[in-house]
C-alpha positions in Angstrom: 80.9 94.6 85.7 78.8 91.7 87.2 76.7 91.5 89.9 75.3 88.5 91.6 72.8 88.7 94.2 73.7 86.5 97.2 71.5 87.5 99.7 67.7 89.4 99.8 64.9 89.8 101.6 62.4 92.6 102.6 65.2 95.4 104.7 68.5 93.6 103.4 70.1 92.9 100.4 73.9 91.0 100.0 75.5 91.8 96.7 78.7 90.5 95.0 79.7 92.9 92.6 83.2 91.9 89.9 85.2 93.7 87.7 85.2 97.3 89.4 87.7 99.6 91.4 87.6 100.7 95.2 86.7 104.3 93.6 83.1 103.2 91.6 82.3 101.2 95.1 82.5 104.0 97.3 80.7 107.0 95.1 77.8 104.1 94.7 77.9 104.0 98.6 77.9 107.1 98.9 75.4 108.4 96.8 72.6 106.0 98.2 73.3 107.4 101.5 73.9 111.3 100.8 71.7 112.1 97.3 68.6 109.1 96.7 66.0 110.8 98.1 62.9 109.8 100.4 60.0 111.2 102.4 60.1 112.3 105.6 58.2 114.6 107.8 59.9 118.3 107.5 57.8 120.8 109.0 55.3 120.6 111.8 52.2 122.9 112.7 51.2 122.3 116.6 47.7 123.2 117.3 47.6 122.2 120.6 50.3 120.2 123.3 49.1 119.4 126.4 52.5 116.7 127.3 56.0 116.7 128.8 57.5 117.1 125.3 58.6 120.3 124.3 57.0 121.2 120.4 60.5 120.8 119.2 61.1 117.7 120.8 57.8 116.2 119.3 58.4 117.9 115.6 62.0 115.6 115.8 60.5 112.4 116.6 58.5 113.2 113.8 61.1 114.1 111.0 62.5 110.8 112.1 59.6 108.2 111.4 60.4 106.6 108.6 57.8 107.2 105.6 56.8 105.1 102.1 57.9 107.1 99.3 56.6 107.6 95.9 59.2 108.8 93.7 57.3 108.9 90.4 54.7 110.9 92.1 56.2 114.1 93.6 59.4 116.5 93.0 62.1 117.9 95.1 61.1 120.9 96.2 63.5 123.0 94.4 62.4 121.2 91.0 59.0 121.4 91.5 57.7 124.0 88.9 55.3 125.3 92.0 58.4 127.0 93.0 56.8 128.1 96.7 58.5 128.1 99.8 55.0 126.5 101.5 54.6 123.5 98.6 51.9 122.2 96.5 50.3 118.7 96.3 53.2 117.7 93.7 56.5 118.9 96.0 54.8 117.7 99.7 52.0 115.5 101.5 50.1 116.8 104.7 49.8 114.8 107.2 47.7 115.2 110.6 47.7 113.7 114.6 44.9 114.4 117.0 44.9 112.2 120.0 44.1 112.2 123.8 44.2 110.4 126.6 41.3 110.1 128.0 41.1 108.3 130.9 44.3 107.0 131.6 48.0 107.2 130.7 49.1 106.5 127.2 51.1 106.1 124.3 51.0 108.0 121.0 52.3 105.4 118.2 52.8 106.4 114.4 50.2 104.4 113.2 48.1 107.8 114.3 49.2 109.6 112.0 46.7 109.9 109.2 47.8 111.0 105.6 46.4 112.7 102.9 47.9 109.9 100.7 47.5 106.5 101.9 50.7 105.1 99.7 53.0 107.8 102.0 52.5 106.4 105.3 55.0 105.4 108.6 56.9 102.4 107.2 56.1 100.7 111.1 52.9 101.2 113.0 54.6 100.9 116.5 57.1 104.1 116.7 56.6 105.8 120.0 55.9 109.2 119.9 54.8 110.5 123.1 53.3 109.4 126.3 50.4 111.4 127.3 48.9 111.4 131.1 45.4 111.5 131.6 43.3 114.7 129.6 46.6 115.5 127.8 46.1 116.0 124.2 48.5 116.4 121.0 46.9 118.0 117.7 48.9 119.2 115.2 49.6 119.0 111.0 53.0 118.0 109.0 53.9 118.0 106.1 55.8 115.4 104.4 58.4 116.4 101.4 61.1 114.6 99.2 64.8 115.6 100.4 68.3 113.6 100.4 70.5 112.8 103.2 73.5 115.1 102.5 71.2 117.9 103.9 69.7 115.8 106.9 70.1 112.1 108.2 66.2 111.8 108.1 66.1 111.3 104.5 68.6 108.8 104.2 66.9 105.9 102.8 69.1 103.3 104.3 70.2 102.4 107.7 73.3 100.8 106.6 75.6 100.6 103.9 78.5 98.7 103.1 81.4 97.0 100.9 84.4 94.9 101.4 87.0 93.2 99.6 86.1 89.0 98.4 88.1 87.3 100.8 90.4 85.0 99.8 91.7 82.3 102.1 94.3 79.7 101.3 95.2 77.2 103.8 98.4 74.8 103.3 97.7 71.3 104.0 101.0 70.0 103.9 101.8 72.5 107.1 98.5 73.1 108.8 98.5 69.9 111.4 94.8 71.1 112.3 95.3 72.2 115.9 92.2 74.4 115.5 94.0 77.7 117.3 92.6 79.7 114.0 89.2 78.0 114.3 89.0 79.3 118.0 89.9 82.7 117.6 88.5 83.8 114.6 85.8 85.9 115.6 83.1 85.7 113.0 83.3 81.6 112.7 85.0 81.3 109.3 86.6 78.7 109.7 85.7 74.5 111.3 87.4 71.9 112.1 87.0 69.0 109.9 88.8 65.6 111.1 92.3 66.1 110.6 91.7 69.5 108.2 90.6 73.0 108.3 88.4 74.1 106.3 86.7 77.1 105.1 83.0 77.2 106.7 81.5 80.7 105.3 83.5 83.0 103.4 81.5 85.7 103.5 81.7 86.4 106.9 85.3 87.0 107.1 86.1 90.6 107.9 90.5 90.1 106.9 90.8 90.9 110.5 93.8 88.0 110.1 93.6 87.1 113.9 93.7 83.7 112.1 97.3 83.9 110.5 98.7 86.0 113.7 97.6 83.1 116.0 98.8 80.3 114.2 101.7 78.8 115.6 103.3 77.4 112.4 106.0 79.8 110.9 105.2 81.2 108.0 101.6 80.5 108.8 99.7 77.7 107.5 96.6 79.9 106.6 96.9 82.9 104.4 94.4 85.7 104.0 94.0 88.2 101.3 91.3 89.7 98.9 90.4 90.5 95.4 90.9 94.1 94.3 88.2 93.6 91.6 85.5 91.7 93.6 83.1 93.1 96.4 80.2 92.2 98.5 78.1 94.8 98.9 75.7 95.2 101.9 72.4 97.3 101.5 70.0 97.7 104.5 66.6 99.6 103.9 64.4 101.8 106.8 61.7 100.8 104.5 61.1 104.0 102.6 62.0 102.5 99.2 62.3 99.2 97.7 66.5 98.0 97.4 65.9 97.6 93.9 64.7 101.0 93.7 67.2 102.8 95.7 70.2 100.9 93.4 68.8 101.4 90.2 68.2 104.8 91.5 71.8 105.7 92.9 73.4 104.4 89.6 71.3 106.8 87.7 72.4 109.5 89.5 76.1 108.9 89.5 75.7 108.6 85.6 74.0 112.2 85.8 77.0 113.4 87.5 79.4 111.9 86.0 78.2 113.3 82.6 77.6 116.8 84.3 81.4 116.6 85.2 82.4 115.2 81.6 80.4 118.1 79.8 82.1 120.7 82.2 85.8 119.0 81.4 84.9 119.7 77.8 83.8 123.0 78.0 86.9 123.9 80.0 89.2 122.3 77.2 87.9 124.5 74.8 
């Protein structure tokens, strides 16, 4: 298998991946989503709410605030050889709120929140929380542990994850006269008109919707769309929590782990 990075930066990552099956594409998708784990708020202690919100409501928003994580530092917390129900410093990471408004009406952001580690913050400073009217107050303690998506969405660490077939497009010059019906309707630009040709303006972007072949009015069709069962382009978008490289190298690893769990148990059965 090769991969090929075509595309990266900070929240997004564009992979073209060759040489694997539909199959290894979609446990890999799946695992990021439902088994790499990440921070994230899970339970909340109110001390004191003075505003609209409901403490439910409040401890929600909270669980849903994206939060750096720090694998290599602290366990799940059914691994972590504390083996409590309320935690240790290795398994989860209090966190705290106390704010008030004062003298007029305001907003409660998540760059309030102060942590007992610094490196397991919010990933943004400017989540809304609550709005407090004046003399309301919110006071309360969290507590932040590691957990994986498959049990809630709040410790997924991606917002999106994708894969799709290379496209292939093939366009017969001998029959295309260029009337530029395909270039109009394609719906994601894939296509340009070039003089008396058309041409192919960014692969990538085509989703094989083949609006392109239906439309044109040659018969067969002068353009023709298919895809490589081998190749894919792989899209990875981060909340932040953990670096893309981390959360791939991390999702492999753990589809090796099961895949040798389910090997061993095959063998064991055989016997």
């Amino acid at each position: 298998m090769k991969v090929e990075v075509l595309k990266k930066n900070d929240a997004n990552m564009r992979l073209l991946i060759r040489g694997t099956d539909t199959g290894y594409m979609n446990a890999l998708r799946r695992i990021i989503i439902s088994e790499v784990p990440c921070m994230a708020i899970d339970e909340v202690v109110m001390i004191e709410n003075s505003s609209v919100l409901q403490d439910e409501m409040i401890a929600h928003r909270l669980g849903l605030i994206p939060l750096k994580t720090d694998l290599d530092s602290y366990n799940l917390p059914e691994e972590c050889p504390c083996k409590s129900e309320f935690g240790c410093n290795l398994c989860r990471v209090p966190l705290t709120l106390d704010v008030e408004a004062k003298k007029e009406t305001r907003t409660v952001y998540s760059g309030e929140i102060v942590s007992e580690n610094p490196d397991i913050v919010p990933v943004s400073d400017r989540i809304p929380i609550v709005r407090l009217a004046k003399e309301q107050k919110l006071r309360l303690e969290a507590y932040a542990r590691l957990g994986k998506g498959k049990k809630h969405a709040k410790w997924q660490p991606v917002s999106m994850c994708t894969y799709k077939f290379l496209p292939q497009i093939k366009i017969n010059d001998k029959s295309c006269d260029a009337c530029g019906e395909c270039v109009e309707k394609c719906p994601k630009k894939v296509l340009a008109k070039a003089g008396d040709k058309i041409e192919v303006r960014d692969l990538m972007a085509c989703t094989l919707c083949q609006d392109c072949m239906d439309v044109c009015p040659q018969k067969p069709s002068a353009i023709e769309i298919s895809w490589n069962k081998n190749t894919f382009i792989f899209n990875i978008e981060s909340t932040g929590v953990l670096p893309l490289e981390r959360i791939m190298t991390e999702s492999v690893k753990i589809l090796d782990e099961q895949l040798k769990e389910f090997g061993s148990k095959l063998k064991v059965k055989r016997k």
